[in-house]
C-alpha positions in Angstrom: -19.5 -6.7 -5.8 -15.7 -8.1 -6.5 -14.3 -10.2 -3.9 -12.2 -8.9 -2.0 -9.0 -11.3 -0.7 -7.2 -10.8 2.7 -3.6 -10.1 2.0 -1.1 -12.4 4.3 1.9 -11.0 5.6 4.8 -13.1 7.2 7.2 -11.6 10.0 9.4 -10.7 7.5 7.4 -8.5 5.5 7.9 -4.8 5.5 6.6 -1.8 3.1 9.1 1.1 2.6 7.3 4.2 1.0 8.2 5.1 -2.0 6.1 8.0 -3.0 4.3 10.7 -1.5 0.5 9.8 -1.2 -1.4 11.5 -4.0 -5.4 12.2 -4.1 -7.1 9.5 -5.8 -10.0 11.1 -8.5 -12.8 9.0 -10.5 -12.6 10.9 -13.6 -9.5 11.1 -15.9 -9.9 14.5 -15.8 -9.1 14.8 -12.2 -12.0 17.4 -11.2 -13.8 14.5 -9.2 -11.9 13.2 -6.3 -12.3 9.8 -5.1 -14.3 9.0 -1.7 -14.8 5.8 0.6 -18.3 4.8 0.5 -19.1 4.4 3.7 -17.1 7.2 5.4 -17.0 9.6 2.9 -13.6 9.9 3.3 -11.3 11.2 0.5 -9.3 8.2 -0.8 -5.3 8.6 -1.5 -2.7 6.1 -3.6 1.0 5.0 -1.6 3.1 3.8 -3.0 5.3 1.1 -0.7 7.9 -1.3 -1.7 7.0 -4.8 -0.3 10.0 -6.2 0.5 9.8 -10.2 1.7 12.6 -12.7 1.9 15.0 -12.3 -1.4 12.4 -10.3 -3.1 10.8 -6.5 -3.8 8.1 -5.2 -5.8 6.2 -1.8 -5.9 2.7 -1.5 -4.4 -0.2 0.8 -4.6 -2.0 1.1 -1.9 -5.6 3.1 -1.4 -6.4 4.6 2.0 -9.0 7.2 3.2 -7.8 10.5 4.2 -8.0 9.5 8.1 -5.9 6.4 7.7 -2.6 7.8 6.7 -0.3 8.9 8.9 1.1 12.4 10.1 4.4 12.6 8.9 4.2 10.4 6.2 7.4 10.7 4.2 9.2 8.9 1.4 11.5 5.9 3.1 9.4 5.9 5.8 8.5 1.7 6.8 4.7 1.7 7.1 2.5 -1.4 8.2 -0.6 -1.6 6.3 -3.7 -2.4 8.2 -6.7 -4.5 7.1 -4.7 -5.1 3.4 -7.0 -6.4 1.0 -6.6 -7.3 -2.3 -9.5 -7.3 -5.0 -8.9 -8.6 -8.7 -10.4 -6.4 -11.3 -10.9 -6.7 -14.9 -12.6 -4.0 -17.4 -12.4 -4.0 -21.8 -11.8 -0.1 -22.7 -11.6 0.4 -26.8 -11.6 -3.4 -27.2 -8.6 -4.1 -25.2 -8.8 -6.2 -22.2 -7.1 -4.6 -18.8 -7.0 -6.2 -15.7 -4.9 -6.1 -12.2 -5.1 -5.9 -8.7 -6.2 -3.3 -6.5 -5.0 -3.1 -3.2 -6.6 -1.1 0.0 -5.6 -0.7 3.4 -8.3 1.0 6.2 -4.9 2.7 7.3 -1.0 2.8 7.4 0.8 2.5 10.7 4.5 4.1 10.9 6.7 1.3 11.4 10.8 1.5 12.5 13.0 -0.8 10.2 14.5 -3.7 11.0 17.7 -3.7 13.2 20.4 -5.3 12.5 21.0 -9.0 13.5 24.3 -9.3 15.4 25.8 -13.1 15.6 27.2 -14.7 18.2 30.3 -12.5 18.2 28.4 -9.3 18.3 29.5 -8.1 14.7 26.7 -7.4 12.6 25.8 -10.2 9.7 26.2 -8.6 6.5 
């Protein structure tokens, strides 16, 4: 079995949707569709922007069926739930591939950041 690796997330850290979740399949053919091994569940891909300090990158995410939330729409802030990462590495054709998968056990709407007002009460840029 890979390891899996908690992700960390700091105070700061927020995930903006930035696709629609799509059903996750095993086969390239997509007649299989992809299931959580212990619940069953069918698995789906999100896409979130990770946005931390000066910095954002796209995500995928994988979560069952049950984890994602009603609702769930493109520039929606989620907060991802038991996020782990696990490394991966496969040769396909003679041609080394590797990444990281990431999976959640569900996405929580989240509201976005308000606005930080100084001293003065005008809102920092």
């Amino acid at each position: 079995m890979a390891s899996r690796i908690r992700v960390g997330q700091t105070e700061s850290t927020r995930y903006m949707v930035g696709m629609q979740a799509v059903a996750k399949f095993t086969d390239q053919e997509k007649t299989t569709l992809a299931t959580d091994r212990e619940t069953g569940q069918p698995l789906y891909t999100v896409t979130v922007f990770v946005m931390e300090d000066e910095r954002a990158e796209a995500m995928k995410i994988t979560v069952p069926k049950d984890g994602l939330p009603n609702g769930l729409n493109v520039g929606m802030f989620v907060k991802p739930v038991d996020l782990f990462a696990t490394p991966w590495a496969r040769i396909f054709n003679g041609q080394l591939s590797d990444g990281v998968a990431y999976r959640a056990t569900r996405l929580e709407l989240d509201s976005p950041a308000a606005p930080v007002a100084d001293e003065a009460g005008d809102l920092a840029a």
